[in-house]
Backbone as XML, in Angstrom:
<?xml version="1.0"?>
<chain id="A" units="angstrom">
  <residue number="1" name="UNK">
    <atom name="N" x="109.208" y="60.231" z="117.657"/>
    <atom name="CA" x="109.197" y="61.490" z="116.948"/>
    <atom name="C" x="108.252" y="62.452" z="117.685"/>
  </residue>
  <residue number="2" name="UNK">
    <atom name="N" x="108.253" y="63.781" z="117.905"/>
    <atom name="CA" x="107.828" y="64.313" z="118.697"/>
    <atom name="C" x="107.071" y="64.666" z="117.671"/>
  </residue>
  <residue number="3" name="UNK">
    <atom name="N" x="105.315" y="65.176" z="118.561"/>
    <atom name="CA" x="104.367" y="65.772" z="117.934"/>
    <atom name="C" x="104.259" y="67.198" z="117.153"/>
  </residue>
  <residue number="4" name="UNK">
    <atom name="N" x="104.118" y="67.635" z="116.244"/>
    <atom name="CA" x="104.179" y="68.901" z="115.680"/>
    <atom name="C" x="103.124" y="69.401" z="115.115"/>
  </residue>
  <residue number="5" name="UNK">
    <atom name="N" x="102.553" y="70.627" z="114.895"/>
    <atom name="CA" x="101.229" y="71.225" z="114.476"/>
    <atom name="C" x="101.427" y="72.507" z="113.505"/>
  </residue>
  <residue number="6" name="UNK">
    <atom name="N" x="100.606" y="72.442" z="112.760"/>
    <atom name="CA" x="100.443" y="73.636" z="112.021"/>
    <atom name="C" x="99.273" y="74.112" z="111.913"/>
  </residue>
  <residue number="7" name="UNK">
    <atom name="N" x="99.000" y="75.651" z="112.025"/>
    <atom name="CA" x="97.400" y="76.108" z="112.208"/>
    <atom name="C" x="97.464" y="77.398" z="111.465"/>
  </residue>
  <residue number="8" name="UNK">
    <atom name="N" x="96.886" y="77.250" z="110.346"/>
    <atom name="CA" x="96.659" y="78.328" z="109.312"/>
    <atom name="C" x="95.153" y="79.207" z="109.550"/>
  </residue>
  <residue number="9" name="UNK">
    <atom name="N" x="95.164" y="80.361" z="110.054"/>
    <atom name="CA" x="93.573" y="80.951" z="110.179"/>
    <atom name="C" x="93.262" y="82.000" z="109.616"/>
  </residue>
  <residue number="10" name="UNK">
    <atom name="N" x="92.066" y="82.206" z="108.719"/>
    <atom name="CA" x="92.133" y="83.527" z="108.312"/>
    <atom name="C" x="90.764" y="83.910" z="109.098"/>
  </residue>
  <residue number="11" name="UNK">
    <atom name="N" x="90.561" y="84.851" z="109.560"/>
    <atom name="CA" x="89.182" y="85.508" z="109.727"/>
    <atom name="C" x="88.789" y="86.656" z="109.762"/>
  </residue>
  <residue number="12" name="UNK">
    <atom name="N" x="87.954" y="87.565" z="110.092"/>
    <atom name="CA" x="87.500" y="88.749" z="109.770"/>
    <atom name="C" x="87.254" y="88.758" z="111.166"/>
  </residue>
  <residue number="13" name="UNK">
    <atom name="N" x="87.591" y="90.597" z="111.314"/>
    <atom name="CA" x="87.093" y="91.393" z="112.927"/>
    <atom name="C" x="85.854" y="90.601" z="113.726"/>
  </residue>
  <residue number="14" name="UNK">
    <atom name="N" x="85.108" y="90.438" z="112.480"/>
    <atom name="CA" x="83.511" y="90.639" z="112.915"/>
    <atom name="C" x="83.226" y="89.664" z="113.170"/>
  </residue>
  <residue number="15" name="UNK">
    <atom name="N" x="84.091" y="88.230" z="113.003"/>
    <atom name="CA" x="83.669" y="86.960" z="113.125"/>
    <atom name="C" x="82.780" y="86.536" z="112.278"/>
  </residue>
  <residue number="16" name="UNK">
    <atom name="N" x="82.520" y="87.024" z="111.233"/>
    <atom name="CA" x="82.016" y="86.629" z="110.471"/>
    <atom name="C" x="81.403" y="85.152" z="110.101"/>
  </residue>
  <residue number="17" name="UNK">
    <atom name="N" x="80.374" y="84.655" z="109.792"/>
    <atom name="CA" x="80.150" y="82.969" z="109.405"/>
    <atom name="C" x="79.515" y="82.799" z="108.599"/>
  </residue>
  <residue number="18" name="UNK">
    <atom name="N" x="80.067" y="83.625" z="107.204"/>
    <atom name="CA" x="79.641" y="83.302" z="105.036"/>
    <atom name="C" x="80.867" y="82.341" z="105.151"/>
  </residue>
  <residue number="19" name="UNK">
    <atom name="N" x="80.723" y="81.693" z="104.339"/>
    <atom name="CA" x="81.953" y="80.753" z="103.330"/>
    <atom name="C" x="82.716" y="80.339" z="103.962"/>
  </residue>
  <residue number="20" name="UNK">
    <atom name="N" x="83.170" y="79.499" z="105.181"/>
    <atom name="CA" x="83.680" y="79.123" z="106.010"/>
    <atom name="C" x="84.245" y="77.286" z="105.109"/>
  </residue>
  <residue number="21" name="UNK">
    <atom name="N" x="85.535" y="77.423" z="105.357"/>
    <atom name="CA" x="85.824" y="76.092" z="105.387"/>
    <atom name="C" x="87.164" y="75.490" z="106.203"/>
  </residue>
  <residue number="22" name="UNK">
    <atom name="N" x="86.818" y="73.826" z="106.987"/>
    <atom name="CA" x="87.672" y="73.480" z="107.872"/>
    <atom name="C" x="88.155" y="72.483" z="107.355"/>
  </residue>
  <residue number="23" name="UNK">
    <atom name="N" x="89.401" y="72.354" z="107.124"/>
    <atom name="CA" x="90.292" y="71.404" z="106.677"/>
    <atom name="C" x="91.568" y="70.836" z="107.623"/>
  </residue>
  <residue number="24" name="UNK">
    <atom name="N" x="91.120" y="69.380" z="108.072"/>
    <atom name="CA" x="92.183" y="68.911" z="108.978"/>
    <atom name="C" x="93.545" y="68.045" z="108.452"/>
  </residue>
  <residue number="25" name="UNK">
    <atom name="N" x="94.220" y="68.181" z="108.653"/>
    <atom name="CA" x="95.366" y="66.702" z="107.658"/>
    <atom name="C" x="96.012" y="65.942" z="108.829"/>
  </residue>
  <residue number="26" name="UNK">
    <atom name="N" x="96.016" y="64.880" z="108.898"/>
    <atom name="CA" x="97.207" y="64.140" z="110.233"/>
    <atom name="C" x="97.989" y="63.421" z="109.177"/>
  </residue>
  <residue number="27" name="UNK">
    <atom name="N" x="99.149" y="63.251" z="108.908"/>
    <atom name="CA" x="100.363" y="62.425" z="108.543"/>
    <atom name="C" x="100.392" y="61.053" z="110.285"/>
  </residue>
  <residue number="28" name="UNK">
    <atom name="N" x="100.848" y="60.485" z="109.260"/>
    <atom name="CA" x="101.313" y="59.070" z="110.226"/>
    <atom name="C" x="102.175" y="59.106" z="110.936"/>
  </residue>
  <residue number="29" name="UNK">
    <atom name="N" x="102.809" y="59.728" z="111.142"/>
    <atom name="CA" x="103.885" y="60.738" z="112.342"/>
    <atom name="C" x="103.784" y="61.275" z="113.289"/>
  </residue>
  <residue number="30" name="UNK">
    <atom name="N" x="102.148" y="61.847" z="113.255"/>
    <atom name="CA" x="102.080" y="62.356" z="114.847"/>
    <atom name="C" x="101.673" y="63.890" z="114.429"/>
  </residue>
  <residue number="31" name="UNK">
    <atom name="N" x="102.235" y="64.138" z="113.066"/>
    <atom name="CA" x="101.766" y="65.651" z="112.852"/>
    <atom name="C" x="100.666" y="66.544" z="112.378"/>
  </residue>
  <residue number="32" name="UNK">
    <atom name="N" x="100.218" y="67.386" z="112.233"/>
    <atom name="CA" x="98.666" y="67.601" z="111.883"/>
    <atom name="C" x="99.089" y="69.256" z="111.126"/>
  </residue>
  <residue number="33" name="UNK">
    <atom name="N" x="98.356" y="69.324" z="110.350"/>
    <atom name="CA" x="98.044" y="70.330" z="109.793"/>
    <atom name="C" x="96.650" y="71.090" z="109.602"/>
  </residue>
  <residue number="34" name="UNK">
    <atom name="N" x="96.391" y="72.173" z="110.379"/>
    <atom name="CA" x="95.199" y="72.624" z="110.295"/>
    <atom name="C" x="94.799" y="73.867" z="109.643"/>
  </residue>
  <residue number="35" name="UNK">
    <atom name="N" x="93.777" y="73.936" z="107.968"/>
    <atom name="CA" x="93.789" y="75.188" z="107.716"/>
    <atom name="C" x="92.053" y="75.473" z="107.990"/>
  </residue>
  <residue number="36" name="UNK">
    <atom name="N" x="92.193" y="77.086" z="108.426"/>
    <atom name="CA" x="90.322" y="77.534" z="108.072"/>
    <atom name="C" x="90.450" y="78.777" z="107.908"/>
  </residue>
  <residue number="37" name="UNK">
    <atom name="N" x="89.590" y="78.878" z="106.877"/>
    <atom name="CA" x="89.383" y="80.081" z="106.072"/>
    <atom name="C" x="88.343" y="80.998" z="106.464"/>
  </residue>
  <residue number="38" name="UNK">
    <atom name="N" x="87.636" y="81.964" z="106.217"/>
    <atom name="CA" x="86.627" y="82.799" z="106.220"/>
    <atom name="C" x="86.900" y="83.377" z="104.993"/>
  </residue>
  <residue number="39" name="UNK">
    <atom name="N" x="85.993" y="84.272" z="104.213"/>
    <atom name="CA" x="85.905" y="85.300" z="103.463"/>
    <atom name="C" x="86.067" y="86.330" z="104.346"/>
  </residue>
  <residue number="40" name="UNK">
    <atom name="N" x="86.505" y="87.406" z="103.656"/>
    <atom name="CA" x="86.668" y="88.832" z="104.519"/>
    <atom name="C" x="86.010" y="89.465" z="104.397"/>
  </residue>
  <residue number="41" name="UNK">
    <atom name="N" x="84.603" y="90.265" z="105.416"/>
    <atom name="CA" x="83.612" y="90.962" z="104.752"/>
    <atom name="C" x="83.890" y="92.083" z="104.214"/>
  </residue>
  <residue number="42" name="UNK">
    <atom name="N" x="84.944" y="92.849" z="104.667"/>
    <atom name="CA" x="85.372" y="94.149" z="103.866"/>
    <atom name="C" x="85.669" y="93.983" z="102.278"/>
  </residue>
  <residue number="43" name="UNK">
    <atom name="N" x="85.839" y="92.540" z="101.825"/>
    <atom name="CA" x="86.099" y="92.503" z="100.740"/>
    <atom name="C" x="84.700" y="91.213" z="99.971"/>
  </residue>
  <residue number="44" name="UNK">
    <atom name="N" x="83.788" y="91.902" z="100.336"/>
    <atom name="CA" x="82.937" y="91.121" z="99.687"/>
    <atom name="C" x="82.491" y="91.513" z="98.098"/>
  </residue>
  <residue number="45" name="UNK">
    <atom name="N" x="82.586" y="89.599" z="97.815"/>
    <atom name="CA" x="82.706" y="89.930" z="96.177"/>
    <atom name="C" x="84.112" y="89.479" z="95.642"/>
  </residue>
  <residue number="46" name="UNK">
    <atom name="N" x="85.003" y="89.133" z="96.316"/>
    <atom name="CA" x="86.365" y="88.699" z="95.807"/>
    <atom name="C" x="86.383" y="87.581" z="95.791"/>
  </residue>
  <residue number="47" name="UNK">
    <atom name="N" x="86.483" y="87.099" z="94.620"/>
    <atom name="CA" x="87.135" y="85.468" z="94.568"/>
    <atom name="C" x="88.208" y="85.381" z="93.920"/>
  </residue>
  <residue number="48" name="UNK">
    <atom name="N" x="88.129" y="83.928" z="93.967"/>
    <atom name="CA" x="89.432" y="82.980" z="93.319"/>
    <atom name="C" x="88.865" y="82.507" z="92.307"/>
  </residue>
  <residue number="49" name="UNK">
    <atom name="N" x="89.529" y="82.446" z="90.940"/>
    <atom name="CA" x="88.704" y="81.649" z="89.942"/>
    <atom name="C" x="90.215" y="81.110" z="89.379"/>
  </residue>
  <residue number="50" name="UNK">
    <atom name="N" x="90.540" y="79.611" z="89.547"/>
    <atom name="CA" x="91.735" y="79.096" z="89.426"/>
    <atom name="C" x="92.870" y="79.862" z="90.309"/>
  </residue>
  <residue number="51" name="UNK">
    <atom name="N" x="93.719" y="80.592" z="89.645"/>
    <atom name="CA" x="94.631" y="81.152" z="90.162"/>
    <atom name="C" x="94.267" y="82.715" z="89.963"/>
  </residue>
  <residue number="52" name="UNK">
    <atom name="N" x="93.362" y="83.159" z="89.403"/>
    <atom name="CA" x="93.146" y="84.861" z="89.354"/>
    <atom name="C" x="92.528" y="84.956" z="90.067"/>
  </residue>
  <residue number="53" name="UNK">
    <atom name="N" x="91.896" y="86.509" z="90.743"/>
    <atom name="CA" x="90.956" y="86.713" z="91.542"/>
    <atom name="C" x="89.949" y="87.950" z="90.656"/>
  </residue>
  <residue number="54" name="UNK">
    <atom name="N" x="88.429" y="87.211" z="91.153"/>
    <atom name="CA" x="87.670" y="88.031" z="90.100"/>
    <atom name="C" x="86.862" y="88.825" z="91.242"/>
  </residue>
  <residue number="55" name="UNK">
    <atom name="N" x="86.203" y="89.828" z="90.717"/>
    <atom name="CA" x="84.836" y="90.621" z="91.882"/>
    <atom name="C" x="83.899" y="90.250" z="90.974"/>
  </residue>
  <residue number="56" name="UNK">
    <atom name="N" x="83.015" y="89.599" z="91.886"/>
    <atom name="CA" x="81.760" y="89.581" z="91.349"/>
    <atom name="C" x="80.717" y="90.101" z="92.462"/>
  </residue>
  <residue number="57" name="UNK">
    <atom name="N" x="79.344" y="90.962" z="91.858"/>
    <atom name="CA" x="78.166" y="91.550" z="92.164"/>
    <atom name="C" x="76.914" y="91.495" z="91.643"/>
  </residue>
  <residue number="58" name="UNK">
    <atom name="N" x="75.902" y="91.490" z="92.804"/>
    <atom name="CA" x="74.675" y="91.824" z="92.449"/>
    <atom name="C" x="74.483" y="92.757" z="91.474"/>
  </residue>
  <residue number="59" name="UNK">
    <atom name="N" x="73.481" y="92.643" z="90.400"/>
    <atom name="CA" x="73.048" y="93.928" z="89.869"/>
    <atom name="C" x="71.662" y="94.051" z="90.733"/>
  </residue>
  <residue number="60" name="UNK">
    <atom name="N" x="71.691" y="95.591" z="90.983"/>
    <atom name="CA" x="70.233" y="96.219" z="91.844"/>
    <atom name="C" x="69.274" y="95.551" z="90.988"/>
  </residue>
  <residue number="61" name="UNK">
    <atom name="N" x="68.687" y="95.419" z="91.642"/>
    <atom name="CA" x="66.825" y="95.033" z="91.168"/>
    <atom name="C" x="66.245" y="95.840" z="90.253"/>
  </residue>
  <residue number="62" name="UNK">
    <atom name="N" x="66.257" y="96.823" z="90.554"/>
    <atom name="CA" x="65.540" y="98.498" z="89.605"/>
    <atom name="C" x="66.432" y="98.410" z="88.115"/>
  </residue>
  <residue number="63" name="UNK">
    <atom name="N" x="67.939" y="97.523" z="88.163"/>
    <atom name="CA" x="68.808" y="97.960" z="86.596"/>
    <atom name="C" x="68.620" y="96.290" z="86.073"/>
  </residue>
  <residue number="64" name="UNK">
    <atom name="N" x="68.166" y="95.118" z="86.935"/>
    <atom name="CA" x="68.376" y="93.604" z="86.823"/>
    <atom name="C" x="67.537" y="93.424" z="85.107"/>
  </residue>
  <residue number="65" name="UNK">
    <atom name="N" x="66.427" y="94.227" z="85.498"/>
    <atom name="CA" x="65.357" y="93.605" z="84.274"/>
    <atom name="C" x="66.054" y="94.323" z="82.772"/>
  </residue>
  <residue number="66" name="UNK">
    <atom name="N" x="66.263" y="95.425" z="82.469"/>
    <atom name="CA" x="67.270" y="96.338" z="81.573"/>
    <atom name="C" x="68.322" y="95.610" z="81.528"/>
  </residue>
  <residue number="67" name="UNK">
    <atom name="N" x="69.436" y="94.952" z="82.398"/>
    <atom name="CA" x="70.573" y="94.384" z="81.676"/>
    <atom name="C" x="70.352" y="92.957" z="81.316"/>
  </residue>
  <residue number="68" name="UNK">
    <atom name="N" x="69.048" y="92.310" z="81.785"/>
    <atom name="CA" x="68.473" y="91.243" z="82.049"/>
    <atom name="C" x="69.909" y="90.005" z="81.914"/>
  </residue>
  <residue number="69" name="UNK">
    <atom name="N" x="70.832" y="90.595" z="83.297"/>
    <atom name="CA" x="71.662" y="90.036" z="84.662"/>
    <atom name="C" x="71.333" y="89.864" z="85.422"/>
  </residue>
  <residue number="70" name="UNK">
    <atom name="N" x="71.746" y="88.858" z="86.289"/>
    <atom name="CA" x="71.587" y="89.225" z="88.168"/>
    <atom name="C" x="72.889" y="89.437" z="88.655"/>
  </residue>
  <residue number="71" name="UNK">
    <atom name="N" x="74.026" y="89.351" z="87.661"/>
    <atom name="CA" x="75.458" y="89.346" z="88.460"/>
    <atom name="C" x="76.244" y="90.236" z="87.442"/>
  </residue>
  <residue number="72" name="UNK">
    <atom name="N" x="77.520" y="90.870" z="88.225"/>
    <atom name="CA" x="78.792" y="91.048" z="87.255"/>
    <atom name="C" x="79.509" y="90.214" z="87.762"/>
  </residue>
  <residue number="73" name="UNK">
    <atom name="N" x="80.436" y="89.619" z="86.626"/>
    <atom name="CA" x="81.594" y="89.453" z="87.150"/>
    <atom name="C" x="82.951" y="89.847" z="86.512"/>
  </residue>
  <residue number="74" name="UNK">
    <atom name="N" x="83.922" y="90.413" z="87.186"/>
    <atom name="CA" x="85.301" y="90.704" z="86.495"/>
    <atom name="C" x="86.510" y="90.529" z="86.696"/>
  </residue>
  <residue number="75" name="UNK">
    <atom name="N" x="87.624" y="90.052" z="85.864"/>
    <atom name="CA" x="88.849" y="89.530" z="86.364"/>
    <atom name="C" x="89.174" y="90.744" z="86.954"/>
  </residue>
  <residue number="76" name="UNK">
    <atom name="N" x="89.818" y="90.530" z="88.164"/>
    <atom name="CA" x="91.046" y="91.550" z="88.399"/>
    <atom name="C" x="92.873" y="91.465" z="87.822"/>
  </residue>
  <residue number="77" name="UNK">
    <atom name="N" x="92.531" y="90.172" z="86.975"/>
    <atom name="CA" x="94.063" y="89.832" z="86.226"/>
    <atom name="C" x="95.030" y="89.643" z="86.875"/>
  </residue>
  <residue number="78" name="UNK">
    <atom name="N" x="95.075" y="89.109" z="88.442"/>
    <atom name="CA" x="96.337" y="88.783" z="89.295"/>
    <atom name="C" x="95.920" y="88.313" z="89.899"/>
  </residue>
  <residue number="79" name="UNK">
    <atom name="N" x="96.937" y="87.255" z="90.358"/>
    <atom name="CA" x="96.826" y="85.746" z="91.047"/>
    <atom name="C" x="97.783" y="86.859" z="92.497"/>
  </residue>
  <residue number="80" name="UNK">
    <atom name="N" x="98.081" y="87.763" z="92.833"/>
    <atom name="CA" x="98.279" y="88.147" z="94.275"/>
    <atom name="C" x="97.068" y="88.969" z="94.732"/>
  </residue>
  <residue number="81" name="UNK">
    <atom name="N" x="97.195" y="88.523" z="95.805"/>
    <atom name="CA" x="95.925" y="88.924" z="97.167"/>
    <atom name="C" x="96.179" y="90.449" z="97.240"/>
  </residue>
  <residue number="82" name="UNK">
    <atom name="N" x="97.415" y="90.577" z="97.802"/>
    <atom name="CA" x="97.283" y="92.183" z="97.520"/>
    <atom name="C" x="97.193" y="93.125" z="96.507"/>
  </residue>
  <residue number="83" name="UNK">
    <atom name="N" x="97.433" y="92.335" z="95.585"/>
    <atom name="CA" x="97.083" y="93.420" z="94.516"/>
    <atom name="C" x="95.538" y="93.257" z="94.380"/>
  </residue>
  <residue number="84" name="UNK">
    <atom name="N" x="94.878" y="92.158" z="94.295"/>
    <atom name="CA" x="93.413" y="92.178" z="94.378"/>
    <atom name="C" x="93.031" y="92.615" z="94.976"/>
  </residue>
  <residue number="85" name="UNK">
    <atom name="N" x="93.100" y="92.962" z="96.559"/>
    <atom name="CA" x="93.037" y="93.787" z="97.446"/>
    <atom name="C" x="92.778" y="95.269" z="97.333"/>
  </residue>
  <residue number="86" name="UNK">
    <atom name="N" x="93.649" y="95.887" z="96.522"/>
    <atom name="CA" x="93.423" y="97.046" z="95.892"/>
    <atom name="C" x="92.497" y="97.219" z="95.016"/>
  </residue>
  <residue number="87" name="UNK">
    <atom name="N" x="92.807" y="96.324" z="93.907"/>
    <atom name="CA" x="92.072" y="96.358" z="92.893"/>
    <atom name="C" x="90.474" y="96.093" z="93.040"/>
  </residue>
  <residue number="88" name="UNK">
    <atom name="N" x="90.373" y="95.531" z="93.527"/>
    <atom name="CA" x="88.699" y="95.638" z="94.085"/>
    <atom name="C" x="87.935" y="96.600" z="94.281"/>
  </residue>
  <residue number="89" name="UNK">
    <atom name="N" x="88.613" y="97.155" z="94.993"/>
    <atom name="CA" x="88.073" y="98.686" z="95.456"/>
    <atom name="C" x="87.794" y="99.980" z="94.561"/>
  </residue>
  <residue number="90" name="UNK">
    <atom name="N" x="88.835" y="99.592" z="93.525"/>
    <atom name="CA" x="88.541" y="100.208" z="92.680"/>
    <atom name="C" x="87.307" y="99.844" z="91.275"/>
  </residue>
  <residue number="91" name="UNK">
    <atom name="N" x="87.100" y="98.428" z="91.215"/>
    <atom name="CA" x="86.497" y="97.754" z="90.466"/>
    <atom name="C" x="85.055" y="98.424" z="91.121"/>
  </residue>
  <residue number="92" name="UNK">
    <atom name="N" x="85.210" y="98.245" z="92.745"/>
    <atom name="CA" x="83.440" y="98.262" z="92.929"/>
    <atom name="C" x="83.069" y="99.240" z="92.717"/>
  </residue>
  <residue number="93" name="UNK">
    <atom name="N" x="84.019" y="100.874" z="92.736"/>
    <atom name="CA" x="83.562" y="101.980" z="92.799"/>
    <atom name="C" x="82.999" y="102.156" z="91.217"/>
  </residue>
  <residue number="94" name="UNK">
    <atom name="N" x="84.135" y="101.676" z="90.376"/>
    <atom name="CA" x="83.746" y="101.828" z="88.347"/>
    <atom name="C" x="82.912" y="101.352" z="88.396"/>
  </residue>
  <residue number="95" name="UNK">
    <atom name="N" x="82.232" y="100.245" z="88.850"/>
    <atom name="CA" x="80.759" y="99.641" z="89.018"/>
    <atom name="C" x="79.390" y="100.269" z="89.228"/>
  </residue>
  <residue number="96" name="UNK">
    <atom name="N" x="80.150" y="100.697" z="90.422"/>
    <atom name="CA" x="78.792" y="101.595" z="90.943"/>
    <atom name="C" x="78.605" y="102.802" z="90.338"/>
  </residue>
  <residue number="97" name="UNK">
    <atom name="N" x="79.476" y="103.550" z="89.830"/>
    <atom name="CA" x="79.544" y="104.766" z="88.969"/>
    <atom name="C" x="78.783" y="104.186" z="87.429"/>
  </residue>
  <residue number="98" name="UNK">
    <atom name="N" x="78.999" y="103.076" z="86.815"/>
    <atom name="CA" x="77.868" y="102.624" z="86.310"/>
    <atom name="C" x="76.596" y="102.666" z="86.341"/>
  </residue>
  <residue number="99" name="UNK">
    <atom name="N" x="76.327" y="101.783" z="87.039"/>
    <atom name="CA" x="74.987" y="101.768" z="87.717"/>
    <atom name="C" x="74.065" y="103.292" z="88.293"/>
  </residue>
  <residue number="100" name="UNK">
    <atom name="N" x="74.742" y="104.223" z="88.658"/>
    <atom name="CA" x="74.431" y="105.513" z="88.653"/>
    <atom name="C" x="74.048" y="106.426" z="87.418"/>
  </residue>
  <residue number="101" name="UNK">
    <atom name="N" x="75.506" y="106.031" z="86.343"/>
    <atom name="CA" x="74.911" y="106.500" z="85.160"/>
    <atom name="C" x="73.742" y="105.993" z="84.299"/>
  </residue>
  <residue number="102" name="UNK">
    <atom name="N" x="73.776" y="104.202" z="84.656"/>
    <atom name="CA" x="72.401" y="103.858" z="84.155"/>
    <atom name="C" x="71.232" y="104.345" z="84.497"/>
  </residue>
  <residue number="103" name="UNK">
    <atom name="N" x="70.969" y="104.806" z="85.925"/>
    <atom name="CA" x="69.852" y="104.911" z="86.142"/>
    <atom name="C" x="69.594" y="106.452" z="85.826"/>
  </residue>
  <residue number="104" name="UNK">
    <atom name="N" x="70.740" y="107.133" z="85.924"/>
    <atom name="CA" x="70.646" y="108.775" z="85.468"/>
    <atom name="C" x="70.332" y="108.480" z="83.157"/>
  </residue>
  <residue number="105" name="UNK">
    <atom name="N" x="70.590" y="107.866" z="82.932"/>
    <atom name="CA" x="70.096" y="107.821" z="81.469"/>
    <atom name="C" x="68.564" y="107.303" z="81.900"/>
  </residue>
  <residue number="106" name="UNK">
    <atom name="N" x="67.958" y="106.099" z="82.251"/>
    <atom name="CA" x="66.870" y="105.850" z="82.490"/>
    <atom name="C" x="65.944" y="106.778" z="82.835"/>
  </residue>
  <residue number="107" name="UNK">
    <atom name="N" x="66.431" y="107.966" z="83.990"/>
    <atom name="CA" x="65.540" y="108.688" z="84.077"/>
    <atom name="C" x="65.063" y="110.029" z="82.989"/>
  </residue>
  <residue number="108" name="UNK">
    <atom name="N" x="66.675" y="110.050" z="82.339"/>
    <atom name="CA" x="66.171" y="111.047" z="80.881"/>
    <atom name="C" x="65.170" y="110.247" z="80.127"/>
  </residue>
  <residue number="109" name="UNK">
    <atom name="N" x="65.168" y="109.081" z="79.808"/>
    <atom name="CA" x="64.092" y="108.835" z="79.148"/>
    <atom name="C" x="62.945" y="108.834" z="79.324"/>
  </residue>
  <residue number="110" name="UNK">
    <atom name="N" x="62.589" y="108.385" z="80.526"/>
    <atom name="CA" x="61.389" y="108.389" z="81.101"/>
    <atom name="C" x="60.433" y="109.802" z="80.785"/>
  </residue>
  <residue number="111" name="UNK">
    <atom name="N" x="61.808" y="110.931" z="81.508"/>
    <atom name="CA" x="61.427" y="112.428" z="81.456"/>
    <atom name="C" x="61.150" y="112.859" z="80.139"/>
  </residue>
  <residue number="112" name="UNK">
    <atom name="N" x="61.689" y="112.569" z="79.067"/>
    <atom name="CA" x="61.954" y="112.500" z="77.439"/>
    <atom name="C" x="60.270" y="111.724" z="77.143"/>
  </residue>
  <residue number="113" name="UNK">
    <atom name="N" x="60.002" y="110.746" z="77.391"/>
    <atom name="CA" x="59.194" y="110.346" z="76.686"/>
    <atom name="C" x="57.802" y="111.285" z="77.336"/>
  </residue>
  <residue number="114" name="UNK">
    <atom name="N" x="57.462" y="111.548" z="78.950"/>
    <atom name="CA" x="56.714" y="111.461" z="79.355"/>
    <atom name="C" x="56.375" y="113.552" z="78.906"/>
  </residue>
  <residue number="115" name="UNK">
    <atom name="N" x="57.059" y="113.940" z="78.118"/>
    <atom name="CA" x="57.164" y="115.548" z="77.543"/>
    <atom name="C" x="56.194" y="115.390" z="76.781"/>
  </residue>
</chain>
């Protein structure tokens, strides 16, 4: 039986080396299957949680003690890559537009109390 191969690769421009995993398979045949993964740094913060994909983030240091979090995390509600893909992007921006308004209320108070 002649030898046959399979080589699955994902990686990022940058070569990236977060979350790396190498997985080899040989069947008794002669054939091999090879997958390796990377995370994609453009999409940092995307996972897999079973079959959905969630974003999860740091909360800044300056908002950590006030939500007393160190993380978000949120479904994006679809088990496809590209739609998570999108959806991310939009998740991180509603995020961060958060976090902006928190700290823009924080500073009314501050200003509020210190009158």
């Amino acid at each position: 039986m002649p030898d046959c191969s399979t080589q699955v690769s994902h990686i990022c421009a940058s070569e990236c080396h977060s979350n790396h995993c190498n997985l080899s398979i040989k069947s008794p045949f002669g054939c091999s299957t090879r997958l390796y993964h990377k995370r994609i740094s453009s999409l940092s913060g995307l996972w897999r949680r079973g079959a959905i994909y969630q974003y999860r983030v740091r909360i800044p240091s300056d908002l950590a003690g006030s939500l007393r979090k160190t993380h978000i995390s949120r479904s994006l509600q679809t088990a496809s890559i590209n739609v998570a893909r999108r959806s991310v992007r939009k998740m991180a921006y509603d995020i961060e537009c958060w976090f902006d308004r928190l700290r823009q209320q924080a500073g009314s108070s501050v200003a509020l109390a210190s009158d």
